[in-house]
Backbone of each chain as nested JSON, in Angstrom:
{
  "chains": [
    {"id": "A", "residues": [
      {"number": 1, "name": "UNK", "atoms": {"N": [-0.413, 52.877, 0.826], "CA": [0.902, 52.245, 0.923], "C": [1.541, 52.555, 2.257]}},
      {"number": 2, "name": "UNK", "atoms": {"N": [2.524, 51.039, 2.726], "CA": [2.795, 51.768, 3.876], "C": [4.185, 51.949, 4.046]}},
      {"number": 3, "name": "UNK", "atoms": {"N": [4.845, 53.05, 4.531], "CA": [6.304, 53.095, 4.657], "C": [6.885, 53.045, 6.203]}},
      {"number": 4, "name": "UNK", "atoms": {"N": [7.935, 52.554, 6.1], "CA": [9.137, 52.627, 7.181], "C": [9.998, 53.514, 7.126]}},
      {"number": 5, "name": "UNK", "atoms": {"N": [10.023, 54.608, 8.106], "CA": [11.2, 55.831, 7.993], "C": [12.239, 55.494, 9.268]}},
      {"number": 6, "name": "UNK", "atoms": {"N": [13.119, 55.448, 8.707], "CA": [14.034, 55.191, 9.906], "C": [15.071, 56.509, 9.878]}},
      {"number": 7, "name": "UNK", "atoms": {"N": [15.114, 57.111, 10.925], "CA": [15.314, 58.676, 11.14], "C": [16.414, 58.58, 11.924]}},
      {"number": 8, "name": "UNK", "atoms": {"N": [17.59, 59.461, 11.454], "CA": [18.632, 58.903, 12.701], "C": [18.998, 60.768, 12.929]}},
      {"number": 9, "name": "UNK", "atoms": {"N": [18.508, 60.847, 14.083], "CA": [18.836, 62.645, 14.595], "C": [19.874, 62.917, 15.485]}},
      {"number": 10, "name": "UNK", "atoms": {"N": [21.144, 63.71, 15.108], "CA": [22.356, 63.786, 15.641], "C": [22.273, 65.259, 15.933]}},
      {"number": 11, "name": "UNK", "atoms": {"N": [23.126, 65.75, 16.734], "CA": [24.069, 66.809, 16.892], "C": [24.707, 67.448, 15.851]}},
      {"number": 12, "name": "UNK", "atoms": {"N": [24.498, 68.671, 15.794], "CA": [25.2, 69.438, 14.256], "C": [26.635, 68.852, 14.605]}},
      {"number": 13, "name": "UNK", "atoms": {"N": [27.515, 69.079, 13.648], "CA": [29.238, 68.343, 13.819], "C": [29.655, 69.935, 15.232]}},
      {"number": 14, "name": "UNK", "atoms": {"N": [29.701, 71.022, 15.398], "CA": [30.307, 72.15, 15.723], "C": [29.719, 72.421, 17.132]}},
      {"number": 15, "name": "UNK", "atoms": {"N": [28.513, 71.974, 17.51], "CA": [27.871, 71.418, 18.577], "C": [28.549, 70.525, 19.921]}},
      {"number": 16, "name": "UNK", "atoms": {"N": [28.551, 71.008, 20.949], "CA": [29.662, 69.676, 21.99], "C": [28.62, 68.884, 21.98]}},
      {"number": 17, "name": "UNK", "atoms": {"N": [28.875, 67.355, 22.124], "CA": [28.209, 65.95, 22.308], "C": [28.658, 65.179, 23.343]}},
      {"number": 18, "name": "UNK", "atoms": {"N": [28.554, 65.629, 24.75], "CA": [29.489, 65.055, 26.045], "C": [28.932, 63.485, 26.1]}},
      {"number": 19, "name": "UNK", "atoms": {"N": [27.723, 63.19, 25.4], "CA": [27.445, 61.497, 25.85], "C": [28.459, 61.112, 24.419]}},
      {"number": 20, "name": "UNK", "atoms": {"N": [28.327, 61.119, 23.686], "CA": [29.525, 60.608, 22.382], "C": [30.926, 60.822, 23.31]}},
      {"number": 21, "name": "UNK", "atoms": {"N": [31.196, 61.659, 23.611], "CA": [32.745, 61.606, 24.288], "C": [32.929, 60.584, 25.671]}},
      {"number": 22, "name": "UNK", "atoms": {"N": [31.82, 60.711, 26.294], "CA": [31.649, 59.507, 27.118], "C": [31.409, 58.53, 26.673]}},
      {"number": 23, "name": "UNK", "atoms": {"N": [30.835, 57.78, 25.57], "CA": [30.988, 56.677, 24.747], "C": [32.473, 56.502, 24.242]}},
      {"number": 24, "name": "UNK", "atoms": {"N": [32.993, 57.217, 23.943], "CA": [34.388, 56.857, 23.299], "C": [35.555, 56.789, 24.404]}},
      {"number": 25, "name": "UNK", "atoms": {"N": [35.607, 58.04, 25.148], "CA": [36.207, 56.752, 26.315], "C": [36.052, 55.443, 27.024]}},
      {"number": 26, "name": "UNK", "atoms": {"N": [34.816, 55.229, 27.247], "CA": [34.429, 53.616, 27.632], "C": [35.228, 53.097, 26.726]}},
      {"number": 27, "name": "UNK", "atoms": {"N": [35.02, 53.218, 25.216], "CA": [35.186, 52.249, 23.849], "C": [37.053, 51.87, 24.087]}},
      {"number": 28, "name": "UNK", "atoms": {"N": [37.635, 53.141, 24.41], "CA": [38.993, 52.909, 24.593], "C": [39.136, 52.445, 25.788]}},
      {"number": 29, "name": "UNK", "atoms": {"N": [38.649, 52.435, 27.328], "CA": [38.802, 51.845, 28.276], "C": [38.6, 50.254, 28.048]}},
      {"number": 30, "name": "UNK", "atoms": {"N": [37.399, 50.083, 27.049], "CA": [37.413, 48.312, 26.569], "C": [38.445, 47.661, 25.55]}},
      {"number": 31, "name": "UNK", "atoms": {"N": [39.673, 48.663, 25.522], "CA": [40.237, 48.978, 24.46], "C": [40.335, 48.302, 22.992]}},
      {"number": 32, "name": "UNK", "atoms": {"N": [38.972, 49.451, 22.698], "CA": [38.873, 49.771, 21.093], "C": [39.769, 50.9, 20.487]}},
      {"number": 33, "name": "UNK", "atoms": {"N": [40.844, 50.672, 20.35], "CA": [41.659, 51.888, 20.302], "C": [41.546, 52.491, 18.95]}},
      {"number": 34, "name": "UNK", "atoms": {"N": [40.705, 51.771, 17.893], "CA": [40.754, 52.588, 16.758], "C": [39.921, 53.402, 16.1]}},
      {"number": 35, "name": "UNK", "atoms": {"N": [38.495, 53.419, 17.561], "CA": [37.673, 54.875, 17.199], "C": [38.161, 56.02, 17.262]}},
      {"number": 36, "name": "UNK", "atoms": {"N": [38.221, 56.455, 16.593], "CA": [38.563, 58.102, 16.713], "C": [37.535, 59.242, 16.793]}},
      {"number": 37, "name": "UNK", "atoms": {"N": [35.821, 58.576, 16.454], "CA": [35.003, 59.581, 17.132], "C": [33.667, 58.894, 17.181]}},
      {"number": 38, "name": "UNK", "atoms": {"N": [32.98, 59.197, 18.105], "CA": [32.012, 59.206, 18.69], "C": [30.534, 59.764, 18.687]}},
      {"number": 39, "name": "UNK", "atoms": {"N": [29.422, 60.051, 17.976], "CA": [28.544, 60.818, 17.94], "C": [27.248, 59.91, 18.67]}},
      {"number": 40, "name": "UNK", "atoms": {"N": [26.936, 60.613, 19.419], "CA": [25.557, 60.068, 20.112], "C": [24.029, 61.184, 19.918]}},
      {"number": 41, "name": "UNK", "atoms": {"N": [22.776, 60.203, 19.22], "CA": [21.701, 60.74, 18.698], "C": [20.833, 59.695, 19.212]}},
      {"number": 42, "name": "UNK", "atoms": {"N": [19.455, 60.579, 18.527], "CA": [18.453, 59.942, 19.002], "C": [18.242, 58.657, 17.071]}},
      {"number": 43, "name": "UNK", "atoms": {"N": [17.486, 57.778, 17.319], "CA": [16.909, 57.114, 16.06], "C": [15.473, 56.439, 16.095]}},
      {"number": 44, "name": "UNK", "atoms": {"N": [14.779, 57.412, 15.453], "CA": [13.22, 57.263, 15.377], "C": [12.759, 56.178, 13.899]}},
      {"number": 45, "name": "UNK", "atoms": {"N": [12.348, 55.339, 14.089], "CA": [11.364, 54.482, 13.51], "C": [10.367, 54.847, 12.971]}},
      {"number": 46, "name": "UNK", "atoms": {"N": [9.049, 55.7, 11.782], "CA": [8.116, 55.603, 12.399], "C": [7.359, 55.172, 10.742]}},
      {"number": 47, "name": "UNK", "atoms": {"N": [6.26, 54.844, 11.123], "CA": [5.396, 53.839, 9.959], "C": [4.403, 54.724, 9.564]}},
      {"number": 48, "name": "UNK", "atoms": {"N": [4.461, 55.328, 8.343], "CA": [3.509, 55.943, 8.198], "C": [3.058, 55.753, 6.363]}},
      {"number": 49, "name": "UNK", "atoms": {"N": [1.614, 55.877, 6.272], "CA": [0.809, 56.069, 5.009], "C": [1.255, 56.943, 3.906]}},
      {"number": 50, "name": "UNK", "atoms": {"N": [1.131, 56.337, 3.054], "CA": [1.556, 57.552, 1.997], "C": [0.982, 57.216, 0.514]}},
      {"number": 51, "name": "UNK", "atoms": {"N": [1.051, 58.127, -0.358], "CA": [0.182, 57.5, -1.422], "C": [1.886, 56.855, -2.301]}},
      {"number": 52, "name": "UNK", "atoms": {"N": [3.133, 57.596, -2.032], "CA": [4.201, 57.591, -2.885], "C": [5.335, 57.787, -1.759]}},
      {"number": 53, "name": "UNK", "atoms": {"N": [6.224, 57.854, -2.7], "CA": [7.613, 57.874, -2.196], "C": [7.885, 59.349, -1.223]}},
      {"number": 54, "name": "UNK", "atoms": {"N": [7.911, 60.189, -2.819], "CA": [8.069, 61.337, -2.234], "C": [6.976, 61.93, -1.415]}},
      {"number": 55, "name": "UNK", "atoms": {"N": [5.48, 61.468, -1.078], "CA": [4.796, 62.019, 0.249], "C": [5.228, 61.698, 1.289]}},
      {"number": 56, "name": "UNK", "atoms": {"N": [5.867, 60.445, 0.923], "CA": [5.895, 59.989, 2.373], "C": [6.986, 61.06, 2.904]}},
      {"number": 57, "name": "UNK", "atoms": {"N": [8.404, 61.086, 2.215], "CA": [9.387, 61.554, 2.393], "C": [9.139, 63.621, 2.753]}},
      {"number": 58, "name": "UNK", "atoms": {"N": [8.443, 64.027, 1.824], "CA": [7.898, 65.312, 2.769], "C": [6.802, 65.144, 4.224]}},
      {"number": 59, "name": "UNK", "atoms": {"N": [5.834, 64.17, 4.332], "CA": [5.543, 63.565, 5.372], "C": [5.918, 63.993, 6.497]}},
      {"number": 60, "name": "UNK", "atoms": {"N": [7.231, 63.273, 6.017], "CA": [8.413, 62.551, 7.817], "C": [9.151, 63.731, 7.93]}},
      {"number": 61, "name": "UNK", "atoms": {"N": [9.591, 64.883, 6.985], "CA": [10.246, 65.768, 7.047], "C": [9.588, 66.657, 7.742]}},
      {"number": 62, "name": "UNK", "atoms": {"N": [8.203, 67.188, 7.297], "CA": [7.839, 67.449, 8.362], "C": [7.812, 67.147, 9.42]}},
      {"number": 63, "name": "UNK", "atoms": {"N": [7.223, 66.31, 9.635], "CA": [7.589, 65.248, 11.389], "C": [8.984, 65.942, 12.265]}},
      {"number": 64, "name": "UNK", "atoms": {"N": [10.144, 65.975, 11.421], "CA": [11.78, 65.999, 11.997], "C": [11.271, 67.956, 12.414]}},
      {"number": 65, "name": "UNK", "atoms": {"N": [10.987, 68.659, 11.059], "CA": [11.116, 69.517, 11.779], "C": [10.116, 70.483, 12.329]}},
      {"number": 66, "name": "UNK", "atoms": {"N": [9.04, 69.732, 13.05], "CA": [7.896, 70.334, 14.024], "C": [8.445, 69.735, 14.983]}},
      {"number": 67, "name": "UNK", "atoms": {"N": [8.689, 68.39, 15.315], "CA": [9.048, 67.431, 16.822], "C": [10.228, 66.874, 16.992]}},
      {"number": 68, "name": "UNK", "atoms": {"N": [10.373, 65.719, 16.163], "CA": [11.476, 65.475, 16.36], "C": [12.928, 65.691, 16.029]}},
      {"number": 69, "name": "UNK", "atoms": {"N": [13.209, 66.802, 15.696], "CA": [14.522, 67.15, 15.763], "C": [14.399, 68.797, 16.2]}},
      {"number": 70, "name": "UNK", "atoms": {"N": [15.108, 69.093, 17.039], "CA": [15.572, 70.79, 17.207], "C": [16.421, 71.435, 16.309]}},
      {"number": 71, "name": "UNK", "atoms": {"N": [15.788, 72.106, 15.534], "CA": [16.616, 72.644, 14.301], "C": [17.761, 73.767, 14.292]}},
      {"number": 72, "name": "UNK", "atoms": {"N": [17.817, 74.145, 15.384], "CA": [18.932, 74.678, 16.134], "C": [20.259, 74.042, 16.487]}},
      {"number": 73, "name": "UNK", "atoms": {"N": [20.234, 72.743, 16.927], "CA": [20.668, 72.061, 17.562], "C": [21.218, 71.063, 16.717]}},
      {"number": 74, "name": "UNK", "atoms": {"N": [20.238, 70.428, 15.973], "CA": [20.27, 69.034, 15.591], "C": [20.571, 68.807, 13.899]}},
      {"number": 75, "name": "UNK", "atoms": {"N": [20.477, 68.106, 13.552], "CA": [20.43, 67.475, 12.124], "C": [20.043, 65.999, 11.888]}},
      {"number": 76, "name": "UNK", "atoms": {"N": [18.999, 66.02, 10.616], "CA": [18.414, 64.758, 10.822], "C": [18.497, 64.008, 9.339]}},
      {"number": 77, "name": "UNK", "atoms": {"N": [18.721, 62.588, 8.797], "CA": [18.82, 62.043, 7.905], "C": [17.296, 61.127, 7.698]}},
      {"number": 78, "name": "UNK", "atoms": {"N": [17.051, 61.011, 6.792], "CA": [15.807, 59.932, 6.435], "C": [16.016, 58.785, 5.794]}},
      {"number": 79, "name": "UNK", "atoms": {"N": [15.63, 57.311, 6.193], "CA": [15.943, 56.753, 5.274], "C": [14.079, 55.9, 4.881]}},
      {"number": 80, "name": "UNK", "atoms": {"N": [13.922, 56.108, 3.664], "CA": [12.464, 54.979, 3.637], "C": [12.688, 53.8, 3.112]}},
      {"number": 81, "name": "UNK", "atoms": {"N": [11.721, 53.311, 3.177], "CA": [11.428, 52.003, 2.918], "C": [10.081, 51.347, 2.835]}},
      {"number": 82, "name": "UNK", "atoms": {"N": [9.526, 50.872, 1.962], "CA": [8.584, 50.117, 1.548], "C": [8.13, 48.984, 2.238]}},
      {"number": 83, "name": "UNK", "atoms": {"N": [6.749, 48.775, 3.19], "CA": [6.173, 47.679, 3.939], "C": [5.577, 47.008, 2.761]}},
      {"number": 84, "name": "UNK", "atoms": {"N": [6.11, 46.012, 2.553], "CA": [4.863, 45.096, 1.394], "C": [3.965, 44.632, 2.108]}},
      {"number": 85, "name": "UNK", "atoms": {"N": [2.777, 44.585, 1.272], "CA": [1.133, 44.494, 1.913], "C": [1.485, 42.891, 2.061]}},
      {"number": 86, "name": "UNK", "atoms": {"N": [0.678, 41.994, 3.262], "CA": [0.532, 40.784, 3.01], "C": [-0.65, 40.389, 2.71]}},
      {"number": 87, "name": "UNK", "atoms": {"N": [-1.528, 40.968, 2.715], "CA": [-2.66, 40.88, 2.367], "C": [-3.55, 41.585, 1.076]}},
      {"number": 88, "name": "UNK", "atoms": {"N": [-2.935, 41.965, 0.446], "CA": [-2.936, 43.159, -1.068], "C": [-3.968, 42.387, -1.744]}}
    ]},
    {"id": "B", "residues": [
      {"number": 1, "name": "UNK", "atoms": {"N": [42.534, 52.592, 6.976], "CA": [41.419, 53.431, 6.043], "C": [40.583, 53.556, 7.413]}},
      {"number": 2, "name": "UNK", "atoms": {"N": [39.757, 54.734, 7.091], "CA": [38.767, 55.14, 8.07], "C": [37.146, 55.07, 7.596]}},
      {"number": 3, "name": "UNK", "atoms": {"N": [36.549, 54.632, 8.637], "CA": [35.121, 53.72, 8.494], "C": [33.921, 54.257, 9.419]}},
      {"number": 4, "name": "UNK", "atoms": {"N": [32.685, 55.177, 8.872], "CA": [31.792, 55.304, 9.393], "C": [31.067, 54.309, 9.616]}},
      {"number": 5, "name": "UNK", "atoms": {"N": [30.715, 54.263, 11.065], "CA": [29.148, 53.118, 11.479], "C": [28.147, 53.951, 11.585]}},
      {"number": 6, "name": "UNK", "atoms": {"N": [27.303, 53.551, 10.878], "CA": [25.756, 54.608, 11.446], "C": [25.645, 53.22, 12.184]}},
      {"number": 7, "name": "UNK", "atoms": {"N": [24.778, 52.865, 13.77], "CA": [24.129, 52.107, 14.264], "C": [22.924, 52.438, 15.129]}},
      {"number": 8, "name": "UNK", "atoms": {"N": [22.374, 51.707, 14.741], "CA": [20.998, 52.075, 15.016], "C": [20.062, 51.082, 16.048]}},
      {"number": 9, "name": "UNK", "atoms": {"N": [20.208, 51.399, 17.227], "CA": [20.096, 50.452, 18.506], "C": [18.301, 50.884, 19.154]}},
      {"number": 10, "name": "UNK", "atoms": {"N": [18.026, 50.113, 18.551], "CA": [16.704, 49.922, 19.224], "C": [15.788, 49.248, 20.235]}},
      {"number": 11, "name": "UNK", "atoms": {"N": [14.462, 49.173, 20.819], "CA": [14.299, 47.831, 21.599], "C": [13.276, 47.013, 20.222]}},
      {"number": 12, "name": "UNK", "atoms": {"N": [13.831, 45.673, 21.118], "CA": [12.566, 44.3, 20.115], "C": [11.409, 44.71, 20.28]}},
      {"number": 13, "name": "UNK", "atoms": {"N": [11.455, 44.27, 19.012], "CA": [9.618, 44.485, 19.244], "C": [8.543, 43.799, 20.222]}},
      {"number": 14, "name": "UNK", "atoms": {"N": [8.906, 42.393, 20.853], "CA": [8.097, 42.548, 21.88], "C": [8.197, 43.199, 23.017]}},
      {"number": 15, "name": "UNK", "atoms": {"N": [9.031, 44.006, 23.342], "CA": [9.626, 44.99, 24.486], "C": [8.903, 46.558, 24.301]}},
      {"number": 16, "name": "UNK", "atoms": {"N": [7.957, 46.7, 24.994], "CA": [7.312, 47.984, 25.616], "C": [7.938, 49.417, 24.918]}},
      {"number": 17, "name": "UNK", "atoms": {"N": [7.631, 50.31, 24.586], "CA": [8.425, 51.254, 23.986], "C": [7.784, 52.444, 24.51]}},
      {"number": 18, "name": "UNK", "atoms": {"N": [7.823, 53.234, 25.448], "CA": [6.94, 53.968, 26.381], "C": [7.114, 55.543, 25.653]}},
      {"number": 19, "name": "UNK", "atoms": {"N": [7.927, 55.602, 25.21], "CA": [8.896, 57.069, 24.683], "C": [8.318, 56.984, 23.275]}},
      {"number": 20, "name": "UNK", "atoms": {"N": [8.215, 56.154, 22.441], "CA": [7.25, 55.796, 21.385], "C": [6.239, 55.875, 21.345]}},
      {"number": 21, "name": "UNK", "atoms": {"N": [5.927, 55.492, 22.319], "CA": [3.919, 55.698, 22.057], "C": [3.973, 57.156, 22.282]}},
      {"number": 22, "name": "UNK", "atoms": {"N": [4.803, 57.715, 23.518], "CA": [4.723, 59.337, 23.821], "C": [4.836, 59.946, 22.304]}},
      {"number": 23, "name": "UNK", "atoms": {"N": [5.601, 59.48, 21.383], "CA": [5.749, 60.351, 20.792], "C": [4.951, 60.61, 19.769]}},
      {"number": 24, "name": "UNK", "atoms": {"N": [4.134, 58.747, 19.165], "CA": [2.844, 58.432, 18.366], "C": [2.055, 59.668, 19.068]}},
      {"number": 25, "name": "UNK", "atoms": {"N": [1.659, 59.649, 19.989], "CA": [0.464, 60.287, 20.396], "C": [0.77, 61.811, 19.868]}},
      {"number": 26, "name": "UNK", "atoms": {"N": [1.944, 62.779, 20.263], "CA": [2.36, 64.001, 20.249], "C": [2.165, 63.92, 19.072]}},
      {"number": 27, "name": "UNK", "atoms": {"N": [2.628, 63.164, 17.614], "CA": [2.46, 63.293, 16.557], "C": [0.753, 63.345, 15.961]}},
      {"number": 28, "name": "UNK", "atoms": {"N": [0.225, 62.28, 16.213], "CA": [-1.195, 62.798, 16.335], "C": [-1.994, 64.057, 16.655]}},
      {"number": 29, "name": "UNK", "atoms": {"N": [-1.428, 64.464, 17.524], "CA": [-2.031, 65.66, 18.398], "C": [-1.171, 66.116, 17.441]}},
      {"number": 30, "name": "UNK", "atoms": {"N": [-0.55, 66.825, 16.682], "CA": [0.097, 67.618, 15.549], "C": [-0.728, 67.114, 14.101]}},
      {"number": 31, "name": "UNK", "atoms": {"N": [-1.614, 66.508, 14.508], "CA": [-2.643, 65.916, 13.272], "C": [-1.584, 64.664, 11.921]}},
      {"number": 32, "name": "UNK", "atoms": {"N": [-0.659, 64.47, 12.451], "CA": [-0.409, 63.616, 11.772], "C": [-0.501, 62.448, 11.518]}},
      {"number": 33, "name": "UNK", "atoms": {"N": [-2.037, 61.922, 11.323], "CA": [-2.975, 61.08, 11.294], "C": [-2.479, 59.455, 10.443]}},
      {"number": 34, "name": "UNK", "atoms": {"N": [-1.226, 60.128, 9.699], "CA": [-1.166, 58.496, 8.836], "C": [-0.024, 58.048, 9.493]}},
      {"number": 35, "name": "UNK", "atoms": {"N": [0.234, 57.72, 10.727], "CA": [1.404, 57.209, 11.472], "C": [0.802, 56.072, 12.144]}},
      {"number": 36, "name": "UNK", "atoms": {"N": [1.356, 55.138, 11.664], "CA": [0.919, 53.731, 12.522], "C": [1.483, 53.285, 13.657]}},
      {"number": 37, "name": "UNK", "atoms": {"N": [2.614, 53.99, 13.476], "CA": [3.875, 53.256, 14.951], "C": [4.693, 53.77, 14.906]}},
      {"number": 38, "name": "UNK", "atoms": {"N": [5.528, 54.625, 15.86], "CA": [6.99, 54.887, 16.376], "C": [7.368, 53.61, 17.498]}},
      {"number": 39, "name": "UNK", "atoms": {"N": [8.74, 54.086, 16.839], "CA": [9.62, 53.482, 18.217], "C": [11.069, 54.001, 17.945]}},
      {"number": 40, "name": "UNK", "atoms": {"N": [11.001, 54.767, 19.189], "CA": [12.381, 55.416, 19.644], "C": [13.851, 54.819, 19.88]}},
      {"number": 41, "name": "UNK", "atoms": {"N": [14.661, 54.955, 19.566], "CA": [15.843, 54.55, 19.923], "C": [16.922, 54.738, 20.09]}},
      {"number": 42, "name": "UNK", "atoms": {"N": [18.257, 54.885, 19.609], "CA": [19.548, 55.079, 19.973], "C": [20.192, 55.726, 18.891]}},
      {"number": 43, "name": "UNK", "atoms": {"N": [21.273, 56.342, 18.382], "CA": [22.124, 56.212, 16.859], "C": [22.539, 56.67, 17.221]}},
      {"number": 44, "name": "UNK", "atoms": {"N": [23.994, 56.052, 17.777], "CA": [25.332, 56.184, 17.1], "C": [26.242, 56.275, 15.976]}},
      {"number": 45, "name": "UNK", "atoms": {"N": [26.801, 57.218, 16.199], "CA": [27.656, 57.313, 14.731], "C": [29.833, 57.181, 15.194]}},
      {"number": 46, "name": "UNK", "atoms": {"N": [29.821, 56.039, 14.748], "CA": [31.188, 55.91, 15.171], "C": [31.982, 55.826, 14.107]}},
      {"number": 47, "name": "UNK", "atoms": {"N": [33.239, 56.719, 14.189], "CA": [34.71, 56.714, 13.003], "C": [35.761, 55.453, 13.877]}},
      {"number": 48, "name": "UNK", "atoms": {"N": [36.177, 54.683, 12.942], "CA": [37.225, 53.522, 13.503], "C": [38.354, 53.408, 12.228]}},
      {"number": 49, "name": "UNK", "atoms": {"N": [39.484, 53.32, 12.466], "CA": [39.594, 52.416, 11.654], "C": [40.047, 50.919, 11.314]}},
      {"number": 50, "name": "UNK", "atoms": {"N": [40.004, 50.645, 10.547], "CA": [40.166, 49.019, 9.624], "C": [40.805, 49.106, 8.833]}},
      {"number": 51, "name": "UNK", "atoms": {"N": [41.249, 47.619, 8.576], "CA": [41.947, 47.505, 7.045], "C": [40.774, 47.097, 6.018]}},
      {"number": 52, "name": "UNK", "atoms": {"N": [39.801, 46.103, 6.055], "CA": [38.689, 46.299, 5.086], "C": [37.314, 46.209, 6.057]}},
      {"number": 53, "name": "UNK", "atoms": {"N": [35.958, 46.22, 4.976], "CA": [34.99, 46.026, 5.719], "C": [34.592, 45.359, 6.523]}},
      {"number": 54, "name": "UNK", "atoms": {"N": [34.999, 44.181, 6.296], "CA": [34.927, 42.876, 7.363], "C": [35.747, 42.861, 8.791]}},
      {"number": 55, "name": "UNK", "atoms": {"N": [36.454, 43.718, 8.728], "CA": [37.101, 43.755, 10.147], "C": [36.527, 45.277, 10.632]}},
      {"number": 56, "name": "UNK", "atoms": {"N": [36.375, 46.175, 9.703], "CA": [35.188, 47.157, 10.309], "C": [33.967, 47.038, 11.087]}},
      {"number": 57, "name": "UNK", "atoms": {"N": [33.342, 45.887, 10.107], "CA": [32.292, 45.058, 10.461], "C": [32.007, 44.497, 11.685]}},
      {"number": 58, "name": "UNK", "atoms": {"N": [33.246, 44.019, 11.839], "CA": [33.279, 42.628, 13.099], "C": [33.622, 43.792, 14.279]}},
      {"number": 59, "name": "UNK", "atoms": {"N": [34.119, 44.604, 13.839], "CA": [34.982, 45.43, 14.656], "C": [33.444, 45.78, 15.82]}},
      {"number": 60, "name": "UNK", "atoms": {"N": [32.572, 46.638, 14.746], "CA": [31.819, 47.655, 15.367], "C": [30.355, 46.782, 15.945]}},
      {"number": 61, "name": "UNK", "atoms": {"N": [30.31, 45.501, 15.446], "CA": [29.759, 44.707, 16.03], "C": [30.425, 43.847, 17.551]}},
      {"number": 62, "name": "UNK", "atoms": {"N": [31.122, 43.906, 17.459], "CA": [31.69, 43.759, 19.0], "C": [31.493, 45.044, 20.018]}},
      {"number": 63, "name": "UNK", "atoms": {"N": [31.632, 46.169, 19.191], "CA": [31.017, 47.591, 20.291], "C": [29.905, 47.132, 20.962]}},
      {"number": 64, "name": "UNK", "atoms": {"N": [28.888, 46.922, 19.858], "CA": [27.297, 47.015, 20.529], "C": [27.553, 45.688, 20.932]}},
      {"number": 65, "name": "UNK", "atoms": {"N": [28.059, 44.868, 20.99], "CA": [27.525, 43.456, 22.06], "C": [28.2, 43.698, 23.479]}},
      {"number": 66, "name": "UNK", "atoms": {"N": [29.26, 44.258, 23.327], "CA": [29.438, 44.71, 24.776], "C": [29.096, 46.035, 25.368]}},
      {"number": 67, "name": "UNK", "atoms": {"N": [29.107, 46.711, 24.507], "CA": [28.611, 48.226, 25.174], "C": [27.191, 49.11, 24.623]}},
      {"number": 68, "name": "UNK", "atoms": {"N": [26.983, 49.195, 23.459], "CA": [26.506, 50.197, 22.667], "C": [25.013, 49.311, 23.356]}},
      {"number": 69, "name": "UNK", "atoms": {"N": [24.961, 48.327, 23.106], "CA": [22.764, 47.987, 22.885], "C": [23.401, 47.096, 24.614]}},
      {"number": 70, "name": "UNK", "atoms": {"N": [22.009, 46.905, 24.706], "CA": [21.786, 45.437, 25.525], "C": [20.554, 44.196, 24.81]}},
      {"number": 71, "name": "UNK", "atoms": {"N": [21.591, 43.59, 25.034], "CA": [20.954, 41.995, 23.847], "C": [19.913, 41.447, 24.549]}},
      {"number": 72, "name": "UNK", "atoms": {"N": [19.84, 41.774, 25.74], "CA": [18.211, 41.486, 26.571], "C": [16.794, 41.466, 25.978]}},
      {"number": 73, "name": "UNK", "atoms": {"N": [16.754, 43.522, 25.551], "CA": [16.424, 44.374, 25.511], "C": [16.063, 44.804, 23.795]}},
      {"number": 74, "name": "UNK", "atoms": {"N": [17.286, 45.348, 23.589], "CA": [17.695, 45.299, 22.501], "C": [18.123, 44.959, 21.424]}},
      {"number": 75, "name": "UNK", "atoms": {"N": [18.366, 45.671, 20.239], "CA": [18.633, 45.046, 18.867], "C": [18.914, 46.145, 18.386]}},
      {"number": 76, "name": "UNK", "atoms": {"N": [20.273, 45.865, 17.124], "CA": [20.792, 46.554, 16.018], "C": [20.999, 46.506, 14.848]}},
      {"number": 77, "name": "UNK", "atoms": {"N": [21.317, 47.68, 14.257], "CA": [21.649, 47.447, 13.172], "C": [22.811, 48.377, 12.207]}},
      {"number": 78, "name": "UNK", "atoms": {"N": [23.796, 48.106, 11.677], "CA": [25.014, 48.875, 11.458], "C": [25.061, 49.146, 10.016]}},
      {"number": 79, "name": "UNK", "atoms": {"N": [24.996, 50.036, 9.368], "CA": [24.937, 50.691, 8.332], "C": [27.009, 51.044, 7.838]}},
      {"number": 80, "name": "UNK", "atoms": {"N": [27.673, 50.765, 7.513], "CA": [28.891, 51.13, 7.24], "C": [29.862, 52.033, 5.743]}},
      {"number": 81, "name": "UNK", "atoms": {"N": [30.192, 52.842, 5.952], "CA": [30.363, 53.847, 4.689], "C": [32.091, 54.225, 4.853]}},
      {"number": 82, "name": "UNK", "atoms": {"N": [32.439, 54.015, 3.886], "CA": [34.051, 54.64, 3.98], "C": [34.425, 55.816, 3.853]}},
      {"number": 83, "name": "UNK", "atoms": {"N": [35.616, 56.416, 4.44], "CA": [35.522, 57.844, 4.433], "C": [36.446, 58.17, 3.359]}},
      {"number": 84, "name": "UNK", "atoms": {"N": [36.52, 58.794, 2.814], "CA": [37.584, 58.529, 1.666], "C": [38.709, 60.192, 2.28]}},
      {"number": 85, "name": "UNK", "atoms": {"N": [39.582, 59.36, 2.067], "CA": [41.333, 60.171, 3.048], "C": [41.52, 61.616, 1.511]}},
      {"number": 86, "name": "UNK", "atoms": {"N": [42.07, 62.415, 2.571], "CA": [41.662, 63.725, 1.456], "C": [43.184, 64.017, 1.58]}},
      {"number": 87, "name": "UNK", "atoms": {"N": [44.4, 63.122, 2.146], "CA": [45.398, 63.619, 2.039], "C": [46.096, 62.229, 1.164]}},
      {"number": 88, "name": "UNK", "atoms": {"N": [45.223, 61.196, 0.949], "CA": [46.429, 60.257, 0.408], "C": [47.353, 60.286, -0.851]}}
    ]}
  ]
}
């Protein structure tokens, strides 16, 4: 089976995020005046095999925390999703 | 009322993803053999507020057409969640 993880890796909240604060001033310089905050992350895609839900989902977790996310630093959400076969 | 955007700014898929394959490969070389495809991208997380979803909506979709993605290049997608007010 094949899944879609779409991974969105941010900045802990207590962490400074100077590109989010530079995003949100632009946003008010284009004046969007009703953001009040800003967080800027990375968002990983990635397609991977699995026999089930939950492999896949320990899978990708691993994935976040060997590479892509700094666990110091960062915090990461998962979301999956199911590729239907077209050819099954 | 106050309105989380998760957005999630990526490139099209016929557009080159160089930071993706870097990272397919690194994942491999970590033996994680059932990964078919990354592709790297952007996530933002923006607080605004609105009076309902639809002007949240429209709102934070006007960000990324002028600032957040490039429509060249790129493509999004906006995930939206309400924050619920802890003083009302």
């Amino acid at each position: 089976m094949l899944w879609t993880a779409h991974i969105r890796v941010s900045v802990k909240q207590n962490v400074l995020d100077p590109e989010g604060q530079a995003v949100q001033r632009a946003l008010h310089m284009l004046h969007f005046d009703s953001v009040t905050s800003v967080r800027v992350g990375t968002y990983v895609c990635v397609q991977c095999t699995a026999n089930d839900e939950a492999e896949a989902m320990q899978r990708v977790s691993q994935m976040c925390d060997t590479l892509l996310a700094n666990p110091v630093t960062e915090q990461y959400a998962i979301q999956l999703e199911r590729v239907e076969a077209h050819d099954a």
